[in-house]
Chimera marker file (.cmm) of the C-alpha trace (Angstrom):
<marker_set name="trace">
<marker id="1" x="-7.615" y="-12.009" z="16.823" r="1" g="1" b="0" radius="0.5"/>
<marker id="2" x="-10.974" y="-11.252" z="18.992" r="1" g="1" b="0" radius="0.5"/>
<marker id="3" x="-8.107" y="-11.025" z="22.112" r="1" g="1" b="0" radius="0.5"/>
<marker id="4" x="-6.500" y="-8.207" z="21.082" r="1" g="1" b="0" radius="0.5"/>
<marker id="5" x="-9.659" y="-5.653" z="21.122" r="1" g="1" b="0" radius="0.5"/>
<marker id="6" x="-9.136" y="-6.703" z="25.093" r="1" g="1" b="0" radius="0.5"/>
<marker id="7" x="-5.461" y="-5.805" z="25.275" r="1" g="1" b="0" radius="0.5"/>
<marker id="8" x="-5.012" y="-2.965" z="22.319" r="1" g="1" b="0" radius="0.5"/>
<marker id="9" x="-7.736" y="-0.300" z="21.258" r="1" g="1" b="0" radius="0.5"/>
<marker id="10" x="-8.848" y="0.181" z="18.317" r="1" g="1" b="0" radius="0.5"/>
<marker id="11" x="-6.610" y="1.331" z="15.480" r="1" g="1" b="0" radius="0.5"/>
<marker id="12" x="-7.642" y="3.560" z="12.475" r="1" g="1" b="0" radius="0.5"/>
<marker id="13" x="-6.065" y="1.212" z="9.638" r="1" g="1" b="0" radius="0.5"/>
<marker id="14" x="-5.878" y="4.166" z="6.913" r="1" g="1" b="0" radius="0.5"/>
<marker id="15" x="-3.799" y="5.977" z="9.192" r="1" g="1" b="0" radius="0.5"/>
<marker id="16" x="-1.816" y="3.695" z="10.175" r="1" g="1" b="0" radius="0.5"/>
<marker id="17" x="-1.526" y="1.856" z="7.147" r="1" g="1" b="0" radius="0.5"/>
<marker id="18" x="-0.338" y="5.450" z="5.629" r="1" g="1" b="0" radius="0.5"/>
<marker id="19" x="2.001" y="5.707" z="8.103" r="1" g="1" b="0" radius="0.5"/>
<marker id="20" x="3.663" y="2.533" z="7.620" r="1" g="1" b="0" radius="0.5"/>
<marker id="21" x="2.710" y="1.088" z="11.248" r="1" g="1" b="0" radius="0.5"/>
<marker id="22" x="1.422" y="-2.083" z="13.093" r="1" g="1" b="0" radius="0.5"/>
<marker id="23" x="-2.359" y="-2.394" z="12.849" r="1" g="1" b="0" radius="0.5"/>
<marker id="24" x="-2.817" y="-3.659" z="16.319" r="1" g="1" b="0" radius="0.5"/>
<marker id="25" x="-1.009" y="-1.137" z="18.597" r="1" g="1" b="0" radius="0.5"/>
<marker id="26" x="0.057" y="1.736" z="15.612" r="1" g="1" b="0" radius="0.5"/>
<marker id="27" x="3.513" y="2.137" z="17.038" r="1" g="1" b="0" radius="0.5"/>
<marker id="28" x="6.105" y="-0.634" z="14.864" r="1" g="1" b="0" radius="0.5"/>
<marker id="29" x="6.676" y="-0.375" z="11.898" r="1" g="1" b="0" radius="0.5"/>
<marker id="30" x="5.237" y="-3.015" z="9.074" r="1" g="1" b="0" radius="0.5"/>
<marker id="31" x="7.931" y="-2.714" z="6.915" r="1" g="1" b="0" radius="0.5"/>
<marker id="32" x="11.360" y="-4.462" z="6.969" r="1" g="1" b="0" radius="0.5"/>
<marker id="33" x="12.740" y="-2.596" z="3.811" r="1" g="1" b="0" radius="0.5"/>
<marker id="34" x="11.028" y="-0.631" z="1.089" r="1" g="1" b="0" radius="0.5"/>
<marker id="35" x="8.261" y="-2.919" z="0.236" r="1" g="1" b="0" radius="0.5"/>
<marker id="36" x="8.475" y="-5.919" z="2.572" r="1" g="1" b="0" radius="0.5"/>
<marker id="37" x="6.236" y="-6.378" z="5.383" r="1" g="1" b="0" radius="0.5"/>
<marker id="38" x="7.898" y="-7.452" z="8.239" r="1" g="1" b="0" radius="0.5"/>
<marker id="39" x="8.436" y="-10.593" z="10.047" r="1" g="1" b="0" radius="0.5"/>
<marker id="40" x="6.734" y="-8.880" z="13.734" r="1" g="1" b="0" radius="0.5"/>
<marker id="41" x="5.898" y="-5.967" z="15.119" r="1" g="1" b="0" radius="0.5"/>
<marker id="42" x="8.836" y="-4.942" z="17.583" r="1" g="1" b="0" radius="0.5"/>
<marker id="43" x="6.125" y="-2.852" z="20.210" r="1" g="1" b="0" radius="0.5"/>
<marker id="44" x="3.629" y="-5.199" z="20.251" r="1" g="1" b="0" radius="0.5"/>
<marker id="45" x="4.656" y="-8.887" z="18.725" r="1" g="1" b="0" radius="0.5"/>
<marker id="46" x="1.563" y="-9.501" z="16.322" r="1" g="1" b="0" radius="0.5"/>
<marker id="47" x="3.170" y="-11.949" z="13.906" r="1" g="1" b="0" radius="0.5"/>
<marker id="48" x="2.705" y="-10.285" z="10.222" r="1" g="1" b="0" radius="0.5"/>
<marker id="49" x="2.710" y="-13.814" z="8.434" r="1" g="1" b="0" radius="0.5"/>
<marker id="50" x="-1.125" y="-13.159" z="7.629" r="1" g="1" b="0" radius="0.5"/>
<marker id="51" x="-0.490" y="-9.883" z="5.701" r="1" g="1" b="0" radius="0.5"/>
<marker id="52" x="-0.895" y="-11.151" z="2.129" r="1" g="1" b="0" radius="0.5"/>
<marker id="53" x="-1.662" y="-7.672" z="-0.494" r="1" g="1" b="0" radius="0.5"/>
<marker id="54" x="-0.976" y="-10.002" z="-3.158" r="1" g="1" b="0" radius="0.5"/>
<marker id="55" x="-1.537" y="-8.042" z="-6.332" r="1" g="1" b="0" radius="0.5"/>
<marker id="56" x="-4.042" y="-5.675" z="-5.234" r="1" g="1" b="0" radius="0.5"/>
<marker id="57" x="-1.593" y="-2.707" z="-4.257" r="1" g="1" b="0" radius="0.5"/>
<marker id="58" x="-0.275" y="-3.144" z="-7.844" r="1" g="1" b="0" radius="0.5"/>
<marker id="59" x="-3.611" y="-2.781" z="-9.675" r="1" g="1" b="0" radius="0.5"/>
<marker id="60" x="-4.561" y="0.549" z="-7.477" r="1" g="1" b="0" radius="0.5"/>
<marker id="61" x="-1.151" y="2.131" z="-8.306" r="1" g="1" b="0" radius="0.5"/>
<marker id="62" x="-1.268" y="1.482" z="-12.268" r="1" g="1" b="0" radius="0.5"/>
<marker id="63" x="-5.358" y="2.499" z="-12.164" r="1" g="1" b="0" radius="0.5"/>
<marker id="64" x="-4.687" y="5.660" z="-10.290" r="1" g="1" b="0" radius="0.5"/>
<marker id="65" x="-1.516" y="6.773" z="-11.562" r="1" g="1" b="0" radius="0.5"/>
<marker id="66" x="-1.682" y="5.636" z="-14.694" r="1" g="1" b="0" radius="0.5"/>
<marker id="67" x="-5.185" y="7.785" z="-15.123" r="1" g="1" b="0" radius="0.5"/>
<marker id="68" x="-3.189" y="11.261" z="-13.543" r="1" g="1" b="0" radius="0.5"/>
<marker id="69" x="-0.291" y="11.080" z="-15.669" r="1" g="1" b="0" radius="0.5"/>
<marker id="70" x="-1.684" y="9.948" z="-19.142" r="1" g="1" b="0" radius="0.5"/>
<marker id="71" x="-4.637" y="12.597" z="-18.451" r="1" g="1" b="0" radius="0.5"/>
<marker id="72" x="-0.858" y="15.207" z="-17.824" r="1" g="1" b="0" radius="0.5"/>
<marker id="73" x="0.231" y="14.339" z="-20.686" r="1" g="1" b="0" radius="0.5"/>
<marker id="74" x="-2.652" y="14.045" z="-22.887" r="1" g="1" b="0" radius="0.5"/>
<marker id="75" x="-3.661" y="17.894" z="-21.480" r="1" g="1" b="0" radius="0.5"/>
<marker id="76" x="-0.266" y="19.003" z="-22.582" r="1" g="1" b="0" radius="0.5"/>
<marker id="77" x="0.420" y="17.853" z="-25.649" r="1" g="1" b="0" radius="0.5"/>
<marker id="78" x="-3.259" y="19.430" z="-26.633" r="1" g="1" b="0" radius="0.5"/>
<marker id="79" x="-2.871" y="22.526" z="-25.046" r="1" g="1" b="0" radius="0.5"/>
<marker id="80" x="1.224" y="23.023" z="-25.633" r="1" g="1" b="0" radius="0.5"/>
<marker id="81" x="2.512" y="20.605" z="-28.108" r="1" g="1" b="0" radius="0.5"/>
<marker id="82" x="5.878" y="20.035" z="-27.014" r="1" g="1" b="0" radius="0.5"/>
<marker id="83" x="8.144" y="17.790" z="-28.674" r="1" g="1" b="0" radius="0.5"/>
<marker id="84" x="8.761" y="13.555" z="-27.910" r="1" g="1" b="0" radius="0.5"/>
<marker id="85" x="11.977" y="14.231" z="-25.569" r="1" g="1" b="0" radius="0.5"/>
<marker id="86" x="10.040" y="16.731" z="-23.419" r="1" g="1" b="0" radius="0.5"/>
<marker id="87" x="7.397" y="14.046" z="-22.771" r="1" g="1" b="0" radius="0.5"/>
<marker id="88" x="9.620" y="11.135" z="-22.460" r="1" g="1" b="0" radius="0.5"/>
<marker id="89" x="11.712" y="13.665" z="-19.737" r="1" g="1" b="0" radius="0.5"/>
<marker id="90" x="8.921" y="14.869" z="-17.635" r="1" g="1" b="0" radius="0.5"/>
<marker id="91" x="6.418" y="11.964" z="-17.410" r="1" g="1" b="0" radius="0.5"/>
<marker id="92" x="8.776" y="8.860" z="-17.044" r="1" g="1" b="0" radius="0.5"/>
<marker id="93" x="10.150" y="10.055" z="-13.473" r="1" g="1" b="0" radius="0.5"/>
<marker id="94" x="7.334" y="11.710" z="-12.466" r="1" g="1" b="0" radius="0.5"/>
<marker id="95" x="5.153" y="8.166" z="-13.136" r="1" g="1" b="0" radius="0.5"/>
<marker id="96" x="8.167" y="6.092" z="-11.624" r="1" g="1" b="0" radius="0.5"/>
<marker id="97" x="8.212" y="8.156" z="-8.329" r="1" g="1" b="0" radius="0.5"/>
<marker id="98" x="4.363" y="8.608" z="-7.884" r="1" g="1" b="0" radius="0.5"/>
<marker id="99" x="3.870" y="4.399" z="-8.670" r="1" g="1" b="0" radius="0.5"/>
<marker id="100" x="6.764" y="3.524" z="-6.345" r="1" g="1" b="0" radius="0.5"/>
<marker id="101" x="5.453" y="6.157" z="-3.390" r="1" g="1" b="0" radius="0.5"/>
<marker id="102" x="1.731" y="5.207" z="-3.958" r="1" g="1" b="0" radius="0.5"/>
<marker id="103" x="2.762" y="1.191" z="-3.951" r="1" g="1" b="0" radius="0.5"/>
<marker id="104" x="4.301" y="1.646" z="-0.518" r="1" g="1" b="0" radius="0.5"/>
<marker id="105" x="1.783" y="3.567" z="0.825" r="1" g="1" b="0" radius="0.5"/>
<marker id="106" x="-1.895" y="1.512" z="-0.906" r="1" g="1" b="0" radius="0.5"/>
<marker id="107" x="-0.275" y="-1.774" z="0.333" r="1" g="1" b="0" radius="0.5"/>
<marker id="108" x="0.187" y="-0.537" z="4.237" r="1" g="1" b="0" radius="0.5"/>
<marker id="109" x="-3.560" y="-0.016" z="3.947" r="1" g="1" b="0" radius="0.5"/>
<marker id="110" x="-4.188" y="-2.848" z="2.465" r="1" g="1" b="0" radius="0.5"/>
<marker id="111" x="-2.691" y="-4.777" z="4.958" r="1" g="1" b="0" radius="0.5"/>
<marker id="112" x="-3.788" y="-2.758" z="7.389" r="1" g="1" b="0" radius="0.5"/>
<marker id="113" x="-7.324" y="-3.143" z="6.608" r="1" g="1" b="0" radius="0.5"/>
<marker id="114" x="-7.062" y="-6.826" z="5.736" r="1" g="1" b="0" radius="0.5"/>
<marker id="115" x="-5.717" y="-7.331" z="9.502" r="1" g="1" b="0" radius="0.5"/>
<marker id="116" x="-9.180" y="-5.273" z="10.933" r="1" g="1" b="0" radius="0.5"/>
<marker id="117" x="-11.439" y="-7.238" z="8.336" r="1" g="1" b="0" radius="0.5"/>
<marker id="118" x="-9.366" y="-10.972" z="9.889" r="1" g="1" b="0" radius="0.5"/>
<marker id="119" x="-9.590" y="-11.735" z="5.626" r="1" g="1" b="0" radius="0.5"/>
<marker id="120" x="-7.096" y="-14.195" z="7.042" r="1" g="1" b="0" radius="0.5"/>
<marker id="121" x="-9.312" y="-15.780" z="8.819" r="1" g="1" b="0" radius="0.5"/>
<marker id="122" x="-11.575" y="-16.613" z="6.262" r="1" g="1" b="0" radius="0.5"/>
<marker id="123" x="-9.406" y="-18.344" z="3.772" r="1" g="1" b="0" radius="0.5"/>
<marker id="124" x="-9.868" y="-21.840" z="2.712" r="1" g="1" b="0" radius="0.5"/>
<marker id="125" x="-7.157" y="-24.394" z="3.541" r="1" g="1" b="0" radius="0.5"/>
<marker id="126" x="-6.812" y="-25.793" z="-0.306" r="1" g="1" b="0" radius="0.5"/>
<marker id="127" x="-4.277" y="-28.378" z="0.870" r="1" g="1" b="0" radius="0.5"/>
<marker id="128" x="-6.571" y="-30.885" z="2.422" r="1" g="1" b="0" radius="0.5"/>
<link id1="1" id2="2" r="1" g="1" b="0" radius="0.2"/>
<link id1="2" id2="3" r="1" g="1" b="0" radius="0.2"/>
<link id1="3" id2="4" r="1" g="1" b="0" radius="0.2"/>
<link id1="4" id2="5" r="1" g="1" b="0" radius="0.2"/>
<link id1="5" id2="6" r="1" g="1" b="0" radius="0.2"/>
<link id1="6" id2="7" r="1" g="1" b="0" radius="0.2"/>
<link id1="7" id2="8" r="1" g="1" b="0" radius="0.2"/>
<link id1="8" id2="9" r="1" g="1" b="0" radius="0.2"/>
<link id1="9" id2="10" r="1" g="1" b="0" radius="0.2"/>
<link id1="10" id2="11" r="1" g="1" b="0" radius="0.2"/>
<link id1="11" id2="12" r="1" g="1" b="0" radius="0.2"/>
<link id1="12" id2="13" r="1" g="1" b="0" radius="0.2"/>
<link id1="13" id2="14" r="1" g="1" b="0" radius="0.2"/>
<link id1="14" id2="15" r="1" g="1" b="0" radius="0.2"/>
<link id1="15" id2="16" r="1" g="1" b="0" radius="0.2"/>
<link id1="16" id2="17" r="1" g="1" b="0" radius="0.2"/>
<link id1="17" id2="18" r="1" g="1" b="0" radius="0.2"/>
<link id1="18" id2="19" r="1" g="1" b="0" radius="0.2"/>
<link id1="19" id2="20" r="1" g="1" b="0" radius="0.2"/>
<link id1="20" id2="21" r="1" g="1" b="0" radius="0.2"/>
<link id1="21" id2="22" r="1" g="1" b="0" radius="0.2"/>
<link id1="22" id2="23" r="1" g="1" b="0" radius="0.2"/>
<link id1="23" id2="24" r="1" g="1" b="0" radius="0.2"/>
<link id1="24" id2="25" r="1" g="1" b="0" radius="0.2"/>
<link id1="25" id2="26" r="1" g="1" b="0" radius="0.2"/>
<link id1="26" id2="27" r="1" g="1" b="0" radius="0.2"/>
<link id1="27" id2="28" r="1" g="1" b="0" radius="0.2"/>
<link id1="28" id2="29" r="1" g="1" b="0" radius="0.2"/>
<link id1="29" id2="30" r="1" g="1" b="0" radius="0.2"/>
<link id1="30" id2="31" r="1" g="1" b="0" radius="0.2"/>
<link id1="31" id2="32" r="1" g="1" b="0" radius="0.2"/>
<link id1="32" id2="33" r="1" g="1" b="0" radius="0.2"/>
<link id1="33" id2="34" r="1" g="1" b="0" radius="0.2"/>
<link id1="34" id2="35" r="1" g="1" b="0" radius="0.2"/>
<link id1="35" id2="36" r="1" g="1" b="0" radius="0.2"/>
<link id1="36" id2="37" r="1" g="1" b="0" radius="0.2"/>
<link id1="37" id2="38" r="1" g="1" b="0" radius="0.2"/>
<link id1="38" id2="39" r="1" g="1" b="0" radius="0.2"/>
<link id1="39" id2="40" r="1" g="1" b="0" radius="0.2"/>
<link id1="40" id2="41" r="1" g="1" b="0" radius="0.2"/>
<link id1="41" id2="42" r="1" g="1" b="0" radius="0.2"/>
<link id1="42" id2="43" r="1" g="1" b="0" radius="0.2"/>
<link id1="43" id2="44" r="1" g="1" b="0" radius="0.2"/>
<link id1="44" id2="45" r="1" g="1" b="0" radius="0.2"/>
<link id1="45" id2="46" r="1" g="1" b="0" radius="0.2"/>
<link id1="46" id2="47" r="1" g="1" b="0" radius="0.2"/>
<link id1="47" id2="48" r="1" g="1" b="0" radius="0.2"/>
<link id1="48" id2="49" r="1" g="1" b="0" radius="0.2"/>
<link id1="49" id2="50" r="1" g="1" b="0" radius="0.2"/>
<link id1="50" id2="51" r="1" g="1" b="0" radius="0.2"/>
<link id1="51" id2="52" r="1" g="1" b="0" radius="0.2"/>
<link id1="52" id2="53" r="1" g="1" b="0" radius="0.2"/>
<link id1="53" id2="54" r="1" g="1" b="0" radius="0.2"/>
<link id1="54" id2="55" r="1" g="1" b="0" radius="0.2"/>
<link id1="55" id2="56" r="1" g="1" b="0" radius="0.2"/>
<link id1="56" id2="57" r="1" g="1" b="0" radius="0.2"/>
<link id1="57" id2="58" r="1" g="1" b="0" radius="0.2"/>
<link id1="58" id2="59" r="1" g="1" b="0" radius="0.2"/>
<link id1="59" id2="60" r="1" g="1" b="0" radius="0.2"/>
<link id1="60" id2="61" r="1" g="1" b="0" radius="0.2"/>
<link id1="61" id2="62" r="1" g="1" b="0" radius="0.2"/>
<link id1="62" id2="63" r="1" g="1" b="0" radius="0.2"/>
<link id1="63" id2="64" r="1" g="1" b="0" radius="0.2"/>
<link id1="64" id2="65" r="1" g="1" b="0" radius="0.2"/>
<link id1="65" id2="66" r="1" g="1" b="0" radius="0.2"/>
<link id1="66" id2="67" r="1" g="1" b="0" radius="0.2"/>
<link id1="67" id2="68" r="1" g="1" b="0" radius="0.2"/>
<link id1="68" id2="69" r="1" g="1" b="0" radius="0.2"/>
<link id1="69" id2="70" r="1" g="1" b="0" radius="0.2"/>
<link id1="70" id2="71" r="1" g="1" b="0" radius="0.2"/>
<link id1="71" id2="72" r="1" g="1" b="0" radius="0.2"/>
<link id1="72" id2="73" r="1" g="1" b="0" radius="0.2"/>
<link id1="73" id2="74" r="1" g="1" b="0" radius="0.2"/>
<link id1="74" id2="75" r="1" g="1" b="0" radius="0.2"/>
<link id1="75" id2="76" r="1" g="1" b="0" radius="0.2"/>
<link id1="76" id2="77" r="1" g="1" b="0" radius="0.2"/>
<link id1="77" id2="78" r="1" g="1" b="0" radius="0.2"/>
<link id1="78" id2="79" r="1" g="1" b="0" radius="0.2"/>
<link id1="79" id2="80" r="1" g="1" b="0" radius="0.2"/>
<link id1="80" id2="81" r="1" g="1" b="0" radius="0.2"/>
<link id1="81" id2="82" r="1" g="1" b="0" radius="0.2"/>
<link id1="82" id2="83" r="1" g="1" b="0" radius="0.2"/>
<link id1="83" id2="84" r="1" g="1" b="0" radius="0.2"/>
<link id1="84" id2="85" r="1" g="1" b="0" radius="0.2"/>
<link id1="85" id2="86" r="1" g="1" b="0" radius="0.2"/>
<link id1="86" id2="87" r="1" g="1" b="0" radius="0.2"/>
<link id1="87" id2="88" r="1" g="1" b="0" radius="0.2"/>
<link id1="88" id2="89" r="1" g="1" b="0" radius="0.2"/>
<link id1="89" id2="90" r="1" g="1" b="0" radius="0.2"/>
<link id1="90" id2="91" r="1" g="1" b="0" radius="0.2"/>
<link id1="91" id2="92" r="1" g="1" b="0" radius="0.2"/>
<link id1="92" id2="93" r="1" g="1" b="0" radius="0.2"/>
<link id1="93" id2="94" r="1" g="1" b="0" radius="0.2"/>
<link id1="94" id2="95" r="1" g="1" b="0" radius="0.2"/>
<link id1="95" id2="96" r="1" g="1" b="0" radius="0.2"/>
<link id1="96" id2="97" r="1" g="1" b="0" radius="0.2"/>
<link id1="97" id2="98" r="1" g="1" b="0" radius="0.2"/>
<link id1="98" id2="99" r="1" g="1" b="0" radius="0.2"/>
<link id1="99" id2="100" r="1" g="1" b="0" radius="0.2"/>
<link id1="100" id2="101" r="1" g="1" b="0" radius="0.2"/>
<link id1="101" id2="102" r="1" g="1" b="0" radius="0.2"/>
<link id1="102" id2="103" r="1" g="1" b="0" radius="0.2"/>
<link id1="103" id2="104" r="1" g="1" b="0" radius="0.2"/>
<link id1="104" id2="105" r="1" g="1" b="0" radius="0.2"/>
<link id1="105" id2="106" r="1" g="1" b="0" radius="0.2"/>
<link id1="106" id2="107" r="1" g="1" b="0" radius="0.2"/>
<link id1="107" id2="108" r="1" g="1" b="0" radius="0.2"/>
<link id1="108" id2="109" r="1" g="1" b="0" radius="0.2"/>
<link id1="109" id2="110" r="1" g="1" b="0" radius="0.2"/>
<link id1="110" id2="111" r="1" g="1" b="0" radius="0.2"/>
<link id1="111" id2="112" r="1" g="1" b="0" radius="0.2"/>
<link id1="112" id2="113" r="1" g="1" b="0" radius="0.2"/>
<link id1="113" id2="114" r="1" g="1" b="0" radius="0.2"/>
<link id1="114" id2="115" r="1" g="1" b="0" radius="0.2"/>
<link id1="115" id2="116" r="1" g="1" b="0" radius="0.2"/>
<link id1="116" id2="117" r="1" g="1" b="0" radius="0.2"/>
<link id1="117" id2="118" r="1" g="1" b="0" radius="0.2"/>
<link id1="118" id2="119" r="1" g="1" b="0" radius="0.2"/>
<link id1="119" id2="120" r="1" g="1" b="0" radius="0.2"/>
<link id1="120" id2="121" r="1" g="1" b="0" radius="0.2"/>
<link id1="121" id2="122" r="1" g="1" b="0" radius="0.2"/>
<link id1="122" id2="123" r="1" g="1" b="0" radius="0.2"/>
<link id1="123" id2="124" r="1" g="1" b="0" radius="0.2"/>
<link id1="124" id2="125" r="1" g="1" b="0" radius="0.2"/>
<link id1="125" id2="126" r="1" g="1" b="0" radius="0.2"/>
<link id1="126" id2="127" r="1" g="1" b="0" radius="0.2"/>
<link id1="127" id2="128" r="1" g="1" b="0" radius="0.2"/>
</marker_set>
């Protein structure tokens, strides 16, 4: 990977990770569906078979989001008391679409950042 700072400047990796895009050139895309990275970038051909998030987007999501909605819905059952069904109708979507947005989103950057750190690089070969 030392090449490509010859060939393709330097790419932000939050941004583009945000953004869904290659971490070498910025302009493909690094997903082939919702939440699976790609085989190649189209624009510049960096083969994605090092991009490995493993559980780590998983853990952010449930940390963060699970901290914003159970601090909701603890503030509003103090402050308004509403009934079981008014919970269970308000926080179960709003969770579901903040976890599956944030997932999408905290593993481009992790990828994106594990690509400008080579962490591939440094793995051990546990085969030999």
């Amino acid at each position: 990977m030392s090449e490509d700072k010859a060939i393709w400047p330097p790419i932000e990796p939050i941004s583009a990770g945000l953004r869904g895009r290659c971490p070498r050139c910025g302009e493909g895309k690094l997903f082939s569906g919702f939440l699976s990275v790609g085989k190649r970038c189209v624009n510049c051909g960096l083969d994605y078979s090092f991009a490995d998030a493993g559980d780590g987007p998983a853990v952010f999501v449930i940390l963060i989001i699970g901290f914003i909605v159970v601090g909701l819905a603890l503030w509003m059952e103090v402050t308004l008391g509403p009934p079981l069904w008014v919970h269970l109708l308000l926080w179960i979507p709003l969770a579901l679409a903040l976890c599956l947005t944030a997932l999408r989103l905290i593993k481009g950057v992790l990828v994106t950042l594990q690509y400008r750190n080579k962490a591939a690089e440094g793995r051990l070969d546990t085969d030999q």
